[in-house]
C-alpha positions as CSV (number, residue, x, y, z in Angstrom):
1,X,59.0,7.1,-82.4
2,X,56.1,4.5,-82.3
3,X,54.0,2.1,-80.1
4,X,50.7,1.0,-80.1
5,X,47.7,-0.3,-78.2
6,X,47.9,-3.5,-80.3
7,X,50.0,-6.2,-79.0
8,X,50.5,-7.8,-82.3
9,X,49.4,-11.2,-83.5
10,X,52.6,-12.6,-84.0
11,X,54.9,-10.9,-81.8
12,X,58.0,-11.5,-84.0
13,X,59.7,-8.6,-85.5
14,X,60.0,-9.9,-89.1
15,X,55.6,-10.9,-88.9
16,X,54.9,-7.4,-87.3
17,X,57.3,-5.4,-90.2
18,X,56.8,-8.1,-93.3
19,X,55.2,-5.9,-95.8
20,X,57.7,-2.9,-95.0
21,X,60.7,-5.0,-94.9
22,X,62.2,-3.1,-98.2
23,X,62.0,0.2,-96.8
24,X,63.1,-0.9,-93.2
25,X,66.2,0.3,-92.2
26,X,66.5,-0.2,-88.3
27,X,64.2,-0.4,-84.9
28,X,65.8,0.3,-81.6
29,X,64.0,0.4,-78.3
30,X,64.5,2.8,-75.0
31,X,67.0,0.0,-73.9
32,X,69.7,-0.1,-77.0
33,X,68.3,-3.3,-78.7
34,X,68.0,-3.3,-82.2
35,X,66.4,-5.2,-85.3
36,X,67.4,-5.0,-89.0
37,X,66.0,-6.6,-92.0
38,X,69.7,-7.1,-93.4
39,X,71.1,-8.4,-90.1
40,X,71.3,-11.6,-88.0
41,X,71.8,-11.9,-84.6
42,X,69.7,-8.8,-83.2
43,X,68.9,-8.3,-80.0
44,X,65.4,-7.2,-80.0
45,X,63.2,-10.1,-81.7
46,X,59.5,-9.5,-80.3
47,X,57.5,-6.2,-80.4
48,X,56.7,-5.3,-76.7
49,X,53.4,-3.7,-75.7
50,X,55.1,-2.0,-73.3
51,X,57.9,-0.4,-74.9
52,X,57.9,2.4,-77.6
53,X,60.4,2.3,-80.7
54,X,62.5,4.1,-83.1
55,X,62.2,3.2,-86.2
56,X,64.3,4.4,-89.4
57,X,62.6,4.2,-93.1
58,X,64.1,4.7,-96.0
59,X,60.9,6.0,-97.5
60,X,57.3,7.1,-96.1
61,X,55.2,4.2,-95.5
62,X,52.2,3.4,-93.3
63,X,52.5,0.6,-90.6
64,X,49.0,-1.9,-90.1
65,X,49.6,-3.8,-86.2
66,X,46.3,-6.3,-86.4
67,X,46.2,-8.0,-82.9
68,X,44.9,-8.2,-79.3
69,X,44.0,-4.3,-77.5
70,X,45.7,-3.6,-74.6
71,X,43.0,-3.1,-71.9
72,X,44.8,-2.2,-68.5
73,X,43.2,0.4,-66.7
74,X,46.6,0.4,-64.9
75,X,50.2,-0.2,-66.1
76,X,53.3,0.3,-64.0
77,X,56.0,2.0,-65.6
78,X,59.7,1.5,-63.8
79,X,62.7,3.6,-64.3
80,X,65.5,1.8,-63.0
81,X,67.5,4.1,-63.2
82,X,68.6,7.7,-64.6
83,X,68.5,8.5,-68.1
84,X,66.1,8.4,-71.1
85,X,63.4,5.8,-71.6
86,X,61.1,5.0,-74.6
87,X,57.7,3.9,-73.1
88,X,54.4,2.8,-74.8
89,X,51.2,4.8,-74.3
90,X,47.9,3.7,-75.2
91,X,44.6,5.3,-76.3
């Protein structure tokens, strides 16, 4: 499980995971949206700042976000409703 204080510069899944994209095999957020290399059509398309992320490898790599920092003092988290959530936390 991931996130990151860096809301990356571009936001697009494919930018944020290009030099890993061999040994990516799937990220899923807290809501059931996914992204695949190998796959058109996924729902999750954009990292979110706000959301944290599984993310299966075939192999151990090491992830580089370059981007803006996230500077909130204050963030609102919402639970909508019962059951598990994958949040962001920052620094």
């Amino acid at each position: 499980m991931i996130s990151s204080h860096l809301s990356p510069v571009p936001t697009g899944m494919p930018e944020v995971w290009e030099n890993l994209i061999s040994d990516l095999v799937l990220i899923k957020d807290g809501m059931g949206n996914f992204w695949m290399p190998s796959t058109t059509g996924a729902s999750l398309t954009n990292w979110n700042v706000l959301n944290g992320y599984q993310v299966y490898m075939s192999t151990g790599c090491t992830l580089t976000i370059a981007g803006t920092l996230v500077e909130s003092a204050t963030t609102t988290i919402t639970f909508p409703s019962a059951g598990w959530y994958l949040i962001s936390t920052y620094h």
